[in-house]
N, C-alpha and C positions, 0 to 999 in steps of 0.2 A: 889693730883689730882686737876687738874684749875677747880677754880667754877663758875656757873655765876651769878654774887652778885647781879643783875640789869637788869629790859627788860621792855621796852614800843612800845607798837604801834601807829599810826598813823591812825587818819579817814581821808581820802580826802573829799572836800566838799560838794559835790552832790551825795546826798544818792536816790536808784532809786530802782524803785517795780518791780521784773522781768518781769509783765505782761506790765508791759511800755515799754521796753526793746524789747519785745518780739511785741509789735504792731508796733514799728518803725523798726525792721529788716523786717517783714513784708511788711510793706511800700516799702521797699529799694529792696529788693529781688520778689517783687510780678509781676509775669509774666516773671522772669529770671530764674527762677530754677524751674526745674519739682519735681510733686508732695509736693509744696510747704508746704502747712496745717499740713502733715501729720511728715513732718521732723520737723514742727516747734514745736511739741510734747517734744522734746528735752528741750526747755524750763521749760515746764509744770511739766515734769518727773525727772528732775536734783536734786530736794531739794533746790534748792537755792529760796528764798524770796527775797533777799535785797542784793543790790551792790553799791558800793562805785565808782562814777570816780573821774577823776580829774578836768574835762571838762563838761559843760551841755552836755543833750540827745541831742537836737536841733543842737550841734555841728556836730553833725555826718550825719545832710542833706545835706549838701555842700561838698565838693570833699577838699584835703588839699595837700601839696605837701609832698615830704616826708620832705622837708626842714623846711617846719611849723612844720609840726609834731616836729620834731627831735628838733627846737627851743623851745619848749613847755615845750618838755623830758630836758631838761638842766636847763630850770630855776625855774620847778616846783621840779625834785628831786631836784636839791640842798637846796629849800625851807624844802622840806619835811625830808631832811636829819636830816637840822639846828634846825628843831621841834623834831624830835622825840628823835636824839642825848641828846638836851636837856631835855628832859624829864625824858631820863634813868639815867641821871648821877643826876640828881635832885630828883628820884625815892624812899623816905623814906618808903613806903610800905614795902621795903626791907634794901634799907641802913641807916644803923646807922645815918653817915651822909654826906651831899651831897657830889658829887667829880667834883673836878676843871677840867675844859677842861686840862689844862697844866701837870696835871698827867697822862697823858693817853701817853703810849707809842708807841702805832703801829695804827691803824683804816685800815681793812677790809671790801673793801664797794665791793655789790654785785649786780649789775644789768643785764640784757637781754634785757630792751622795747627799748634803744635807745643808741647814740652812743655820746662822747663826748672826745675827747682830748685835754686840760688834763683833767683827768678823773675828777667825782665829787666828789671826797673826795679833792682834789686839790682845787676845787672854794666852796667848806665849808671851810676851812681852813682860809679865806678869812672874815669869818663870825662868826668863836667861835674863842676865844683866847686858842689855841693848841698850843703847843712849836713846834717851825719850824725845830725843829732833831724828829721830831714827822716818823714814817716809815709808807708808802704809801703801800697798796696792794690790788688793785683792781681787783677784780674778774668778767669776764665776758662773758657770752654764755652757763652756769649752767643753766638757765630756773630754774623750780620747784625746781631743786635738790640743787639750790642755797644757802639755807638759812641753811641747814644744812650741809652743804659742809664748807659753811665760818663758822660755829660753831667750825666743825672738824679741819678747819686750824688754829683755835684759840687755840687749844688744842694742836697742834703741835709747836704754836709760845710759848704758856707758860711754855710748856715741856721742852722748849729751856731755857728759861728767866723766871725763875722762881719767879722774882721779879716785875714783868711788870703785866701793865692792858690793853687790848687791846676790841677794839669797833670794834661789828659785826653790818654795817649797807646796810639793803638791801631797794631799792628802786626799784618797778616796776610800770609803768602807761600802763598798758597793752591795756585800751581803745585806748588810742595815735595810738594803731597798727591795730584798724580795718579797714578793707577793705572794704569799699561800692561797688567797683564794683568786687571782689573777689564771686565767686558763686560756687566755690567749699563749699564742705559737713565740709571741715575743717575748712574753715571761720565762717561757718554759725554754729559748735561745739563751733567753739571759741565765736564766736558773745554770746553765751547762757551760756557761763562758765567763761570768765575771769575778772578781775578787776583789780583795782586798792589797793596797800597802800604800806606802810612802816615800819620798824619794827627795831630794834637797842639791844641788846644787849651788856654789860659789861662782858668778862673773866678775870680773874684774874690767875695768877700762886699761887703756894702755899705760895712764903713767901712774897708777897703781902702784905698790908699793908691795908686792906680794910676790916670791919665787918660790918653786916649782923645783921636784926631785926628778922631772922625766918627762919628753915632750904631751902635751896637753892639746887640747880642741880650742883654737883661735876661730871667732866665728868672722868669718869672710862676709856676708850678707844674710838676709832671710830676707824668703817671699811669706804671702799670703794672697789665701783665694777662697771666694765665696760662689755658691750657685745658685740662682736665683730659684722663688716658691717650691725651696726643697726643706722644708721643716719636717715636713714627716718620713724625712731618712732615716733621721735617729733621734731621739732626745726623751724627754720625759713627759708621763700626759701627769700631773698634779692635782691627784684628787682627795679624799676628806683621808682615804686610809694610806695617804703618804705616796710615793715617785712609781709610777708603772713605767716599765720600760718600752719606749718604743724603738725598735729593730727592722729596718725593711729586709727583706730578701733581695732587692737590687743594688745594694751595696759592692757586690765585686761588681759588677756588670759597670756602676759609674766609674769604678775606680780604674776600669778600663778603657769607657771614653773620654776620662775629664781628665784624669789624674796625667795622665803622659802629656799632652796638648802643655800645662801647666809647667812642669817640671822641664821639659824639654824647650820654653820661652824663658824660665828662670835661668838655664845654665847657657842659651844663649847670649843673653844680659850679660851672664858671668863670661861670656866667653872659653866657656868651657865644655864639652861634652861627656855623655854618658861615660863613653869609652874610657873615662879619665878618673873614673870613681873606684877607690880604694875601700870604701867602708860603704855598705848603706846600711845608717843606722833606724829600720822604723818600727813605727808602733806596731807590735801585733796584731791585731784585731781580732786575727783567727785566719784559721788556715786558707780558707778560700782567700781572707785579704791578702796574706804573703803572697800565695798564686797569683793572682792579681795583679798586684806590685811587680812578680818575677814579670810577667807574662807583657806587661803593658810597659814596661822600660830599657825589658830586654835584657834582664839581669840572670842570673843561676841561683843554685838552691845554696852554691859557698856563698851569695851575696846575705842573704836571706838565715844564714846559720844560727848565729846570734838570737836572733828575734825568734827564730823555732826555737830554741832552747827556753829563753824566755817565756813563752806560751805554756810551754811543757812543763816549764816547774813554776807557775805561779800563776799560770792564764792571764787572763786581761785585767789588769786594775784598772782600768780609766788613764787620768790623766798621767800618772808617776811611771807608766809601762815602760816608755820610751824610752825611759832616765834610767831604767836597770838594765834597759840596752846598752845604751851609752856606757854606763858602767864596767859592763864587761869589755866593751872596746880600747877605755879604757886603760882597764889592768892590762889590757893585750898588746896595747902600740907602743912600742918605742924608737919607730923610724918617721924620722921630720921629714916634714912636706906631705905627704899623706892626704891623701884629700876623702872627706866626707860627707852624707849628705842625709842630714836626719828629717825627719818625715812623720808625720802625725796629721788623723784626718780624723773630725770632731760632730755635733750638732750645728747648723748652720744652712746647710751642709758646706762644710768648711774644710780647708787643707794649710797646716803650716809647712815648710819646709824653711833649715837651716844649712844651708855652707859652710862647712869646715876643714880647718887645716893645720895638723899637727905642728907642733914648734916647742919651741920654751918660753 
């Protein structure tokens, strides 16, 4: 089974108190949108305290193009790549000892806030010393379902390559995407839930060559699931003034009819059941999704701990969310055998889930 030896996250600089957040949307929207006050609740009622941008608040009073924008998205992920890349492969909390850029054979980078060709694992490459037969595969338009999506394809690449180390690195500046003059219910969702950061990950194959200070996450399987003429559950409408968010409101509602049916055939396959889950690591979405999740697998609010916390000090970044879950699981486990099951649900309308299983 590929494991993952190694994972670090990224802060962006500008750390901000929701109710700041929540007085300057205010500002921006006050006398544009009916029954303003009372949607702005959404704020208040989310869980979330604390968010991470990439850009001051005061950025967001002035109008931008999307060309600014999108120039911002390119030279701040690639920054943020070049940090947290290095972090992970320097990460002794877990590895024995450090690992060279030039060992690493594939790098899976995952983003959604913006657009760049060539991609940014291309202009990092430019900035760590990575051997240049190094394989490119960039992932793009996953949203949330991102991060465990490019888990899942790391598990596929070391299934393959058994002797390879491959970097899962997801970048999202989700601020970069808001809309000032946008007065839809989904901006103003988005405006109170997303963020910024970064998040990188180490898989290995099994006859890898890489040890480990403390049992780690061996990935057992990964499913994937789509549902059919559901594009406007979530994703982005692309217009001249750059990414408008689209949000439905029946998001926990699927996540209640789809989501369980799914996960409950996955751990059949596995021959496993719920009952037998030690960790569930997932994406936050936001509070109604954790409910959801509890409520639809039959889990409690200790399953779900983690991912509150997560929510609460950095809200939803998109794709990298699940990876600072995982993170803290992590630092937290060191009894083998341990079973896991990480979860991330995307644009598509899509769901990945991973199987895991603590070891050396």
């Amino acid at each position: 089974m590929p494991k993952i030896a190694s994972i670090s996250t990224y802060k962006p600089p500008y750390s901000l108190n929701q109710t700041n957040i929540e007085q300057l949307t205010k500002e921006l929207f006050q006398d544009k949108i009916a029954q303003l006050d009372r949607l702005l609740k959404v704020f208040e009622n989310g869980d979330i305290e604390t968010r991470n941008f990439c850009v001051p608040l005061e950025w967001h009073r002035t109008d931008h193009t999307f060309e600014e924008r999108n120039d911002i998205y390119i030279d701040l992920a690639t920054k943020y790549s070049v940090e947290v890349i290095q972090a992970c492969l320097q990460n002794t909390a877990f590895l024995q000892t450090t690992i060279d850029p030039k060992e690493i054979d594939a790098i899976i980078f995952v983003s959604t806030t913006g657009i760049s060709t060539p991609s940014i694992d291309a202009r990092v490459m430019n900035h760590l010393p990575f051997s240049d037969r190094m394989k490119r595969i960039p992932l793009w338009g996953l949203g949330c379902a991102g991060g465990a999506a490019g888990v899942s394809r790391a598990f596929d690449y070391c299934k393959a390559h058994p002797t390879e180390k491959v970097l899962v690195v997801c970048v999202e500046l989700c601020s970069l995407t808001f809309q000032p003059n946008d007065f839809s219910k989904s901006n103003l969702i988005g405006a109170s839930l997303f963020a910024d950061g970064a998040a990188c990950v180490l898989v290995c194959g099994d006859e890898a060559n890489v040890s480990t200070k403390r049992p780690v996450p061996h990935i057992i399987n990964t499913a994937s699931k789509w549902m059919p003429d559901s594009e406007n559950v979530m994703g982005w409408d692309i217009k001249n003034s750059g990414l408008h968010v689209v949000f439905s409101k029946s998001i926990p509602s699927i996540i209640s009819s789809w989501l369980g049916p799914f996960i409950d055939d996955f751990f059949t396959e596995q021959q496993l059941t719920t009952e037998q889950l030690d960790h569930f690591v997932a994406h936050p979405g936001g509070k109604k999704v954790l409910k959801a999740y509890e409520d639809t697998l039959h889990l409690t609010e200790d399953h779900t701990s983690i991912s509150r916390d997560v929510l609460r000090n950095h809200g939803n970044m998109s794709s990298p969310t699940v990876l600072y879950v995982l993170e803290q699981f992590m630092q937290n486990e060191n009894k083998k055998e341990a079973i896991g099951l990480l979860v991330a649900l995307g644009p598509g309308f899509c769901g990945e889930a991973v199987l895991l299983n603590w070891g050396d």
